[in-house]
MIDOSE-1310 file (N, C-alpha, C; in nm, 2 decimals, decimal comma, always signed):
residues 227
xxxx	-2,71/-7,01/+5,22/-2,75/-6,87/+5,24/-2,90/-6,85/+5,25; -2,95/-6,80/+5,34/-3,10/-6,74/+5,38/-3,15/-6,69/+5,28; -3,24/-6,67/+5,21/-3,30/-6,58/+5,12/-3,42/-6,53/+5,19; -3,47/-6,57/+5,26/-3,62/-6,53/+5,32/-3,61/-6,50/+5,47
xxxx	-3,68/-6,41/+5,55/-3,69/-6,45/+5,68/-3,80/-6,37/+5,69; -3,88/-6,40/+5,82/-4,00/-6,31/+5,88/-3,99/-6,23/+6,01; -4,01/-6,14/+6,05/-3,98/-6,04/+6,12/-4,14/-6,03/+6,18; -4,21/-6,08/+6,30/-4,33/-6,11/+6,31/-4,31/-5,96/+6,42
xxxx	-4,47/-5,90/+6,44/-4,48/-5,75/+6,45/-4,41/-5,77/+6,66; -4,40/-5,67/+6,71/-4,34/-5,69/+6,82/-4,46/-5,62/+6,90; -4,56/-5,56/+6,85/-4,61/-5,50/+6,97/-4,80/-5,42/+6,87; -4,84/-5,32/+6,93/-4,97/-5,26/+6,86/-4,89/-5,20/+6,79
xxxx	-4,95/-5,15/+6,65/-4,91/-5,10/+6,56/-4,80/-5,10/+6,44; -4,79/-5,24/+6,47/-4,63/-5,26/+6,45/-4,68/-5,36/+6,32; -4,59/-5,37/+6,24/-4,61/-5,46/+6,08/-4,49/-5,62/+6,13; -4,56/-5,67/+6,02/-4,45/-5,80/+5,98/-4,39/-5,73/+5,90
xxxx	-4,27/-5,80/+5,86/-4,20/-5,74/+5,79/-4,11/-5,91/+5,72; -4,14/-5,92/+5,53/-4,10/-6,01/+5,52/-3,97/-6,00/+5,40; -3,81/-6,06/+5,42/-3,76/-6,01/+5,34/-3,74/-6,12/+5,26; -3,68/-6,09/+5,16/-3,65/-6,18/+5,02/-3,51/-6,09/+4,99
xxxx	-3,44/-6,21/+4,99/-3,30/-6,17/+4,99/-3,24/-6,20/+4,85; -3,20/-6,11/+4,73/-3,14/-6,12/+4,62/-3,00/-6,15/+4,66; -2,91/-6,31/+4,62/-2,77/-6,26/+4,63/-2,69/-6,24/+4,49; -2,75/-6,22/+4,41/-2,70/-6,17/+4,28/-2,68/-6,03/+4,29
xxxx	-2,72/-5,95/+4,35/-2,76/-5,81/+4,34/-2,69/-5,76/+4,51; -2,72/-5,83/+4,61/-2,76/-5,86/+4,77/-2,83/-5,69/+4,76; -2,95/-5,73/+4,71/-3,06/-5,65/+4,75/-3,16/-5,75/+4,83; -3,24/-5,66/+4,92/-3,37/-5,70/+4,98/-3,52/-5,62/+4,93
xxxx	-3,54/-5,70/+4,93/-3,72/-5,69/+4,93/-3,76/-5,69/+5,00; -3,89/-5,58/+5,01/-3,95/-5,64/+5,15/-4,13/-5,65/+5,13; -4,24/-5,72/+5,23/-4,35/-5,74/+5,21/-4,36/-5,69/+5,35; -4,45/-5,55/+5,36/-4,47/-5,51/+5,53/-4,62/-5,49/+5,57
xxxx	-4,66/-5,58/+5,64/-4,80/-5,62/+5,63/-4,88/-5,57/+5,77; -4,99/-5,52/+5,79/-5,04/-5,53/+5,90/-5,12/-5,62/+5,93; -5,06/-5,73/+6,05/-5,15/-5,83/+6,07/-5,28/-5,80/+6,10; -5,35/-5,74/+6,16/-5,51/-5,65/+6,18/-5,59/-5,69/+6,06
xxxx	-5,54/-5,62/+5,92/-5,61/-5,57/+5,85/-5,59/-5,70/+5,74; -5,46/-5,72/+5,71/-5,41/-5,81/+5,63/-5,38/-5,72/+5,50; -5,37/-5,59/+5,53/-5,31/-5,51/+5,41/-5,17/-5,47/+5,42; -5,09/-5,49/+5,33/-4,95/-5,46/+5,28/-4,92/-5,38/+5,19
xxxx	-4,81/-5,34/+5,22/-4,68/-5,24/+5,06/-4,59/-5,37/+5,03; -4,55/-5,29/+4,94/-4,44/-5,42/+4,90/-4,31/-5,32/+4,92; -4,18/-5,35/+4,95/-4,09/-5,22/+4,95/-3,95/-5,24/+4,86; -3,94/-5,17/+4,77/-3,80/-5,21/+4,69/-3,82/-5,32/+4,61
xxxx	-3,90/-5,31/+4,52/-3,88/-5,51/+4,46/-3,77/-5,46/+4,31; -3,76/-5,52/+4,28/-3,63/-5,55/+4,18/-3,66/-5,65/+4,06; -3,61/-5,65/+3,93/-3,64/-5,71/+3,82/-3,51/-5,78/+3,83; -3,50/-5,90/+3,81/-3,36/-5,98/+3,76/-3,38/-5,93/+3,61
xxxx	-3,19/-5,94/+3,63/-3,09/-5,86/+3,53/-3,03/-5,95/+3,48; -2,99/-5,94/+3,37/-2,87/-6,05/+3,26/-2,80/-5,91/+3,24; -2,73/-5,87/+3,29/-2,58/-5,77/+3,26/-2,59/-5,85/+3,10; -2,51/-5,96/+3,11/-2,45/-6,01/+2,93/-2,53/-6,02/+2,86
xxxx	-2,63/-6,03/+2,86/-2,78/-6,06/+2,74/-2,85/-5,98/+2,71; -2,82/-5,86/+2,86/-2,89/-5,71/+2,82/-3,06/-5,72/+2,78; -3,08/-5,89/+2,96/-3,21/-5,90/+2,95/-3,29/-5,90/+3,09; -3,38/-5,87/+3,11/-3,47/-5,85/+3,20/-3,57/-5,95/+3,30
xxxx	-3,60/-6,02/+3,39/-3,65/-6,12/+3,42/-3,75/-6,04/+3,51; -3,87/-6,16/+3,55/-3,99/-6,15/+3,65/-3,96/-6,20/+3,79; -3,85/-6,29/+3,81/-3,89/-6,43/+3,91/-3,87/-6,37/+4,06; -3,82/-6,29/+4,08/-3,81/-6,21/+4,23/-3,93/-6,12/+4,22
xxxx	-4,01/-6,07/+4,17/-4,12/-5,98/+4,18/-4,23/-6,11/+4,19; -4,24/-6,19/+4,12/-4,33/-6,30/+4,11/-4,33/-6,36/+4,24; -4,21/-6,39/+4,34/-4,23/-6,45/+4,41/-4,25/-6,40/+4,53; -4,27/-6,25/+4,54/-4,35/-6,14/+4,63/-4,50/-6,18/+4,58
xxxx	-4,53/-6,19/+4,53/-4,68/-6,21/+4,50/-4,69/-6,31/+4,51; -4,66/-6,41/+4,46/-4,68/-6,55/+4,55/-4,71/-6,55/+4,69; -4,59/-6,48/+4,74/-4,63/-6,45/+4,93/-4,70/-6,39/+4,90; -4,79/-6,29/+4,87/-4,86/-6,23/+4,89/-5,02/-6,31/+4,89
xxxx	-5,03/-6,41/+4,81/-5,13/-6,46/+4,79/-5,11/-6,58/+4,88; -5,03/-6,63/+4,93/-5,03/-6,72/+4,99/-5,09/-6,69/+5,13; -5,05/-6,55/+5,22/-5,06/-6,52/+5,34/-5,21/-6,46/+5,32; -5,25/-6,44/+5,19/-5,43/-6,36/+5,20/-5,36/-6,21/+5,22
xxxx	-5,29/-6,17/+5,17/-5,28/-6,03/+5,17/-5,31/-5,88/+5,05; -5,36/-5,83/+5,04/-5,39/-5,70/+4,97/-5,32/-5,60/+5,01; -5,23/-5,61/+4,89/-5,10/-5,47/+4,87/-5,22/-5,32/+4,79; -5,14/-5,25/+4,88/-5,20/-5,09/+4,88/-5,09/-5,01/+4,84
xxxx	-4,99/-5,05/+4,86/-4,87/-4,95/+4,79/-4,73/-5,04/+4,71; -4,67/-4,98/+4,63/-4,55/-5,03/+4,60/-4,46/-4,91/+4,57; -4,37/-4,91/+4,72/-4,30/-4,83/+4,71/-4,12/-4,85/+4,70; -4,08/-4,78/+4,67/-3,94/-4,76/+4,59/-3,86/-4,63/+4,71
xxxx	-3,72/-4,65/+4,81/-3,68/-4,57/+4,83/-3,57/-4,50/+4,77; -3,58/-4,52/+4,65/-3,49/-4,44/+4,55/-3,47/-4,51/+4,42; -3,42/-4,44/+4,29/-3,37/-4,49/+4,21/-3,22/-4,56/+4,16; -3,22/-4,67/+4,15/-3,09/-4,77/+4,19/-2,99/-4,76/+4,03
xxxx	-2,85/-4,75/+4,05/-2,79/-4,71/+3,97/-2,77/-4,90/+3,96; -2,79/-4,98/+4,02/-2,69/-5,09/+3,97/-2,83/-5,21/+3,93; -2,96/-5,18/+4,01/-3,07/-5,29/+3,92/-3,17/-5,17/+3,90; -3,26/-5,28/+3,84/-3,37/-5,19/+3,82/-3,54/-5,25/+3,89
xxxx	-3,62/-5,15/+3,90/-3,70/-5,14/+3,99/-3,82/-5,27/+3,93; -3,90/-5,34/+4,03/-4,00/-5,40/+3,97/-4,12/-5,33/+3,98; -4,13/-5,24/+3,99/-4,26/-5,14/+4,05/-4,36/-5,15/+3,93; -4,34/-5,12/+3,83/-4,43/-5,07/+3,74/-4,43/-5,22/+3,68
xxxx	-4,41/-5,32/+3,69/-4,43/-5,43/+3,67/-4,53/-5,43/+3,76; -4,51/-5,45/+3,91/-4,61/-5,51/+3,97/-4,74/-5,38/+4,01; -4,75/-5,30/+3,93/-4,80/-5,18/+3,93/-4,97/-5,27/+3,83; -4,91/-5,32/+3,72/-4,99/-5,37/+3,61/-5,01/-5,52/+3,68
xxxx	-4,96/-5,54/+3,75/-5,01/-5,69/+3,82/-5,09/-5,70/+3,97; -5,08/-5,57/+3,99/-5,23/-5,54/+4,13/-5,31/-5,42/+4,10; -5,25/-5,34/+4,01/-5,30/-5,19/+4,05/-5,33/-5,07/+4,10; -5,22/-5,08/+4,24/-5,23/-5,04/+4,31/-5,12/-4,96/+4,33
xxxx	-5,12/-4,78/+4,35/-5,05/-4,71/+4,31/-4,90/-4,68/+4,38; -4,82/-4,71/+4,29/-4,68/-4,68/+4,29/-4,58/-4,50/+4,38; -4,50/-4,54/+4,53/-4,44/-4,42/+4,50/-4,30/-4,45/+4,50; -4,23/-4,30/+4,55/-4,07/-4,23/+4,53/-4,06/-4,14/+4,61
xxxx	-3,93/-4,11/+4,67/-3,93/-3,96/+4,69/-3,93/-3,87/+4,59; -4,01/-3,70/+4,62/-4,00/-3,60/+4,49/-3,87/-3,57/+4,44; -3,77/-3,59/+4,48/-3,62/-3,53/+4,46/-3,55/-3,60/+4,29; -3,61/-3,79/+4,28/-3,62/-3,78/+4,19/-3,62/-3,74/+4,04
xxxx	-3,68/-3,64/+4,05/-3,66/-3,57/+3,95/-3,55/-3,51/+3,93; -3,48/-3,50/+4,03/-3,32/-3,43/+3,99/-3,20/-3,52/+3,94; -3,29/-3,68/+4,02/-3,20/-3,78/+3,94/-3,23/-3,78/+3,79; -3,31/-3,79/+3,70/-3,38/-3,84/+3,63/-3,27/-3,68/+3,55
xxxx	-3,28/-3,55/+3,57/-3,23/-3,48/+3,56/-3,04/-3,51/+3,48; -3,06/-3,55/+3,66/-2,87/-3,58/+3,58/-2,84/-3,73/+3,48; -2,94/-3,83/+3,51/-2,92/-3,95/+3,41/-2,96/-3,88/+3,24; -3,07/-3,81/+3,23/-3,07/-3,77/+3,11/-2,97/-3,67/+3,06
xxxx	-2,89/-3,63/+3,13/-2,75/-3,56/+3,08/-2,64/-3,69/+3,01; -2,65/-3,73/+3,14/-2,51/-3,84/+3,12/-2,54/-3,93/+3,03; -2,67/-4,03/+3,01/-2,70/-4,11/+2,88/-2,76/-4,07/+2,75; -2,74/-3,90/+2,78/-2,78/-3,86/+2,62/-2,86/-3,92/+2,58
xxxx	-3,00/-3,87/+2,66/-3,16/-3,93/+2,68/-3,23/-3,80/+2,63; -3,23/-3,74/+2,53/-3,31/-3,60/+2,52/-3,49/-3,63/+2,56; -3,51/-3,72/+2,53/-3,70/-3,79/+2,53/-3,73/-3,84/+2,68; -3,61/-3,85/+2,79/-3,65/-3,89/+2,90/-3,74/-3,81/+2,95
xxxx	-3,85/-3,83/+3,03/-3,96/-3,76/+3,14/-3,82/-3,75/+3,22; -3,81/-3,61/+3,27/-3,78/-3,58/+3,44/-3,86/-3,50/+3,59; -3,95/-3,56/+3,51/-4,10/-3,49/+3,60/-4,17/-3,60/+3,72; -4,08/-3,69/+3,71/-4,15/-3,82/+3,82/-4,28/-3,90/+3,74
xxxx	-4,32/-3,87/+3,63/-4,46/-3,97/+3,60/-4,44/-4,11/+3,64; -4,27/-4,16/+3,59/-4,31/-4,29/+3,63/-4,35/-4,36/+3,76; -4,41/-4,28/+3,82/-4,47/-4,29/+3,97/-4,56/-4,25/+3,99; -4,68/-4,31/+4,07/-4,80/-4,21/+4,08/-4,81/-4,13/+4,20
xxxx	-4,70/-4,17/+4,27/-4,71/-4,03/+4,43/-4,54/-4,03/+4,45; -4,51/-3,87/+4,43/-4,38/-3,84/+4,49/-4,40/-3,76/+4,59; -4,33/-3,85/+4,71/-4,28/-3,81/+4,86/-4,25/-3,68/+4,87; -4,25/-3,63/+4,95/-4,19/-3,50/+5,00/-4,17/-3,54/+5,18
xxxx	-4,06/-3,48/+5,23/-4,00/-3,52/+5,39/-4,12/-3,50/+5,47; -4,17/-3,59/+5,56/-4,26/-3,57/+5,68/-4,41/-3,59/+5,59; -4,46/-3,64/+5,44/-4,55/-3,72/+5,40/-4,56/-3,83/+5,48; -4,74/-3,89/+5,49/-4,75/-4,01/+5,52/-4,82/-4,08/+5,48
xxxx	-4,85/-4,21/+5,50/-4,96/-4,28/+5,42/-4,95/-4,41/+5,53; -5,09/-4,48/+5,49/-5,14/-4,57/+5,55/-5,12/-4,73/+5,50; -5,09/-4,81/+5,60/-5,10/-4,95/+5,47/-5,21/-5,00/+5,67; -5,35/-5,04/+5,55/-5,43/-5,09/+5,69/-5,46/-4,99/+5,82
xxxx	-5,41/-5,03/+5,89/-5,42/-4,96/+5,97/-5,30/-4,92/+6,08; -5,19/-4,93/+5,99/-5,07/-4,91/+6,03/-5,01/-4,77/+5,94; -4,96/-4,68/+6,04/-4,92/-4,56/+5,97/-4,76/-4,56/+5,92; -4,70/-4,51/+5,82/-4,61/-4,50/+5,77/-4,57/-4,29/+5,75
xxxx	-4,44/-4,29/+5,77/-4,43/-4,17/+5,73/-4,28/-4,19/+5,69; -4,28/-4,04/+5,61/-4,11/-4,04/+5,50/-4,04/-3,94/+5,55; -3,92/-3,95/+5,58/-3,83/-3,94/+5,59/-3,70/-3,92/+5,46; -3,67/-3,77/+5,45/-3,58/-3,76/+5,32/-3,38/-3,79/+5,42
xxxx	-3,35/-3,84/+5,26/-3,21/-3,97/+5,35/-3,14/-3,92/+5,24; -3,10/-3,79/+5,18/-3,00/-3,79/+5,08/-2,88/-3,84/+5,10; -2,79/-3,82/+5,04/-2,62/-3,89/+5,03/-2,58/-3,97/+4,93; -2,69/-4,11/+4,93/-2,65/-4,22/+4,84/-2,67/-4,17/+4,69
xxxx	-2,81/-4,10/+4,73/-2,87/-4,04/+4,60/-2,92/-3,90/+4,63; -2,96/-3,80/+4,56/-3,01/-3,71/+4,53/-3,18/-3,70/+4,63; -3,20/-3,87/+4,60/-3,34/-3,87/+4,64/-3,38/-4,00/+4,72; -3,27/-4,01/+4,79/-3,28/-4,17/+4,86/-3,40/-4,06/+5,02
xxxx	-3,52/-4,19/+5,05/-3,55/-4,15/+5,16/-3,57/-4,25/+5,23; -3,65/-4,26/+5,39/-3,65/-4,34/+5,44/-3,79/-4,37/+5,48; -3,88/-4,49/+5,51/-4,02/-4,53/+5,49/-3,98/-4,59/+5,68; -4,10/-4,48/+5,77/-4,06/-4,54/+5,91/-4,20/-4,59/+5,91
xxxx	-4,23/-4,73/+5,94/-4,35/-4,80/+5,95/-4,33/-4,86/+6,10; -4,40/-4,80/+6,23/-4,43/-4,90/+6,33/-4,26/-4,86/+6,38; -4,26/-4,95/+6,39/-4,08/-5,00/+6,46/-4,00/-5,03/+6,36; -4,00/-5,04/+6,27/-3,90/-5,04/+6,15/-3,90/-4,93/+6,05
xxxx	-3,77/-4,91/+6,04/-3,69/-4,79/+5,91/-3,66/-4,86/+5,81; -3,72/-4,85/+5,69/-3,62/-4,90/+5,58/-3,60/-4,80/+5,47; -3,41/-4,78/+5,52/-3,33/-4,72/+5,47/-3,22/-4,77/+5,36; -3,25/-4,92/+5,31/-3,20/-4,96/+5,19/-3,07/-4,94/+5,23
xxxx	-3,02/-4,86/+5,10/-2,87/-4,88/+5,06/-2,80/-4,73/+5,15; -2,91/-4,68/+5,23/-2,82/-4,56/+5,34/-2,73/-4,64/+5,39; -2,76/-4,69/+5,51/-2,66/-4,81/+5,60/-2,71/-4,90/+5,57; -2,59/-4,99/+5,57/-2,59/-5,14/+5,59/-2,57/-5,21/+5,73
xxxx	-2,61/-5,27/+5,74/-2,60/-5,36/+5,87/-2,63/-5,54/+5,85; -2,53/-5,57/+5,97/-2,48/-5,54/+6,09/-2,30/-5,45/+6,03; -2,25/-5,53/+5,95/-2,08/-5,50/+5,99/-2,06/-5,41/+5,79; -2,16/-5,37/+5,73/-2,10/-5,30/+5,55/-2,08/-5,19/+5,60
xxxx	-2,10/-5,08/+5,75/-2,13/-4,96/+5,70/-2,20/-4,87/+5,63; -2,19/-4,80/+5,58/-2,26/-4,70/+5,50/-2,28/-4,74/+5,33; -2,37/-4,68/+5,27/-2,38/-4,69/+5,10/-2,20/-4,58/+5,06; -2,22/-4,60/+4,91/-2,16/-4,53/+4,80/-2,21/-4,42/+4,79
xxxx	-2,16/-4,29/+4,81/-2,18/-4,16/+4,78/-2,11/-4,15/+4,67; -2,07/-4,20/+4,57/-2,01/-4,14/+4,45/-2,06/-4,15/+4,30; -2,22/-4,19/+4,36/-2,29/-4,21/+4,21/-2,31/-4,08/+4,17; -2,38/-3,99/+4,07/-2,38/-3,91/+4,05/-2,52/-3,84/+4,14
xxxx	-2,49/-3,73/+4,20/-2,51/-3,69/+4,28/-2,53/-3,71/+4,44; -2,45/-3,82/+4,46/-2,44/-3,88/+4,57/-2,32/-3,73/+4,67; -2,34/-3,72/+4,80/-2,28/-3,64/+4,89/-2,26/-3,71/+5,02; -2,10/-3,76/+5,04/-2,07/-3,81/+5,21/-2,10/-3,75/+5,28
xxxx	-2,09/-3,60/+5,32/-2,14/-3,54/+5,41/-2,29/-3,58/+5,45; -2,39/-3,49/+5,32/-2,57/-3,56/+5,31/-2,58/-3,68/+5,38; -2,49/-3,80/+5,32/-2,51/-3,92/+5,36/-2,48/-3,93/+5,46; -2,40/-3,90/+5,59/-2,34/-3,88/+5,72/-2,48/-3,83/+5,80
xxxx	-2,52/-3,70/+5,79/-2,61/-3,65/+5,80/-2,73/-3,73/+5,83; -2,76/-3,80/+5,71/-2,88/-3,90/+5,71/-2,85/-4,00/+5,80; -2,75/-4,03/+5,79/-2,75/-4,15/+5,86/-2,73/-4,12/+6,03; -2,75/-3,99/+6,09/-2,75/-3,96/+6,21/-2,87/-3,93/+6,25
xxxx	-2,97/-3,91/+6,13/-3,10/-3,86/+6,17/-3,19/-3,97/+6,18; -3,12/-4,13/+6,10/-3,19/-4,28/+6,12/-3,15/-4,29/+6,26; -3,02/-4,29/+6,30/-3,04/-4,34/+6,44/-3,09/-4,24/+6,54; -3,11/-4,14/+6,52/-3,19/-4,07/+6,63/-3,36/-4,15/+6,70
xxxx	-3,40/-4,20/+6,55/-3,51/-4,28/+6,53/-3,55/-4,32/+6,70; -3,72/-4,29/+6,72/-3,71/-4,36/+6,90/-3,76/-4,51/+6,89; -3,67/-4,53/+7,05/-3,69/-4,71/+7,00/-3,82/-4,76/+7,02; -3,86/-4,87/+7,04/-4,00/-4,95/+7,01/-3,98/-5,06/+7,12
xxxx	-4,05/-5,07/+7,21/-4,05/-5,19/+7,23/-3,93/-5,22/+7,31; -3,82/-5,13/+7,37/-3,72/-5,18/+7,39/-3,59/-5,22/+7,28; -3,63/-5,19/+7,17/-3,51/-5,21/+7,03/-3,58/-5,14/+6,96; -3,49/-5,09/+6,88/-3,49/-5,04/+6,74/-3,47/-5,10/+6,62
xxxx	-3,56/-5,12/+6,51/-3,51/-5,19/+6,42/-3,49/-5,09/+6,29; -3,37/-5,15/+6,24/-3,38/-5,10/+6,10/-3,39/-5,22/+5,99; -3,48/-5,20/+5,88/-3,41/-5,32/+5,79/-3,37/-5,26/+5,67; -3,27/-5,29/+5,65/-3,15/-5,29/+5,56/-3,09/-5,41/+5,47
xxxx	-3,02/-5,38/+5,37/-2,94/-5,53/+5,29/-2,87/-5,57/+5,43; -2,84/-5,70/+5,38/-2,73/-5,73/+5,45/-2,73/-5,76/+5,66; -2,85/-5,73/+5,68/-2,91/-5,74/+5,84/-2,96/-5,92/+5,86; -2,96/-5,99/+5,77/-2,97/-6,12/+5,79/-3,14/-6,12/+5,79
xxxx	-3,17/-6,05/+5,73/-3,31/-5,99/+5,66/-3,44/-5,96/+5,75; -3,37/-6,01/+5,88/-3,48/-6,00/+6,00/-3,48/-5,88/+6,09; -3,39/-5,80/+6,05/-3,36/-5,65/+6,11/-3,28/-5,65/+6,19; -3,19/-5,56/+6,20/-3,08/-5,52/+6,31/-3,11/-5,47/+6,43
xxx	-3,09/-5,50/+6,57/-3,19/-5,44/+6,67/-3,05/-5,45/+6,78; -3,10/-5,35/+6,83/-3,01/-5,27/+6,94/-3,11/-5,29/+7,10; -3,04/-5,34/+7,18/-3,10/-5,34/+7,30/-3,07/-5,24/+7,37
């Protein structure tokens, strides 16, 4: 099985895009770089989990920074397109290992909302701190000299959004591709409808270059593209 592949930019303004494939999790990671500048986000990183030991590891966040150091790159964002009910995020890990300010979408907070119901959390923050910028739909930001803009993607979550950089969408656990379909709308606050919705508003997306890419789990990590 592939764990890595490179997605080299297809045109001006366009990013690399580098994934790291978890199959313990089948999450992706991604490192989206503008060759120009040599600055990058990191997108979605993830902590290895021991479900039975009820312990926590580094080695998939470590080995985004490895690439990172290896290619000469300077990460400017580490962004997160939602809060994951099944791992957990490496952000604030790699937050304290570059610096460099952490986001989310704002909706967040409504997750954080219903988790501190359900795990009888009275001391949880539901205000977003654990992030230093929450999204709001049609926000943008810069990595280099490549523009990025957000896109709100509810359904899966409350606060799932979508990060369009260049010619790529990454919409995580909205769709899967090529052959999963759609995410789970039945976490708590998850909506089939919302998530239908969302996922008509990724493919409206205009194409680039002659294809469209999205990257998503499960795309064979080099992106799904439609001629």
């Amino acid at each position: 099985m592939n764990t890595f592949a490179l997605a080299k930019r297809t045109g001006a303004a366009t990013p690399d895009v580098a994934g790291f494939f978890d199959p313990r999790i089948f999450s992706v990671q991604y490192v989206v770089s503008d060759p120009a500048t040599r600055r990058c986000a990191i997108i979605d990183p993830v902590l290895d989990f021991d479900e039975k030991a009820g312990a926590t590891a580094t080695h998939h966040a470590d080995e985004l920074l490895a690439y990172i150091d290896k290619e000469g790159l300077t990460v400017e964002w580490i962004l997160d397109t939602h809060p994951h009910a099944d791992h957990f995020s490496a952000a604030y890990y790699l937050k304290e290992k570059t610096g460099v300010p952490t986001a989310i979408g704002q909706q967040v907070t409504q997750v954080q909302s219903l988790w501190k119901d359900i795990y009888h959390w009275p001391e949880m923050p539901t205000d977003g701190r654990q992030w230093d910028t929450l999204f709001a739909e049609g926000d943008t930001f810069q990595i280099g000299e490549l523009s990025g803009r957000v896109m709100f993607s509810p359904g899966h979550t409350l606060a799932s959004i979508t990060y369009v950089i260049g010619d790529a969408a990454f919409v995580h656990d909205t769709l899967f591709q090529p052959d999963f379909g759609t995410a789970r709308a039945d976490f708590p606050g998850g909506d089939a409808k919302a998530l239908w919705h969302s996922i008509q508003q990724i493919l409206t997306l205009p194409e680039a270059n002659g294809k469209r890419y999205l990257k998503v789990p499960l795309d064979a990590l080099a992106g799904a593209a439609w001629d």
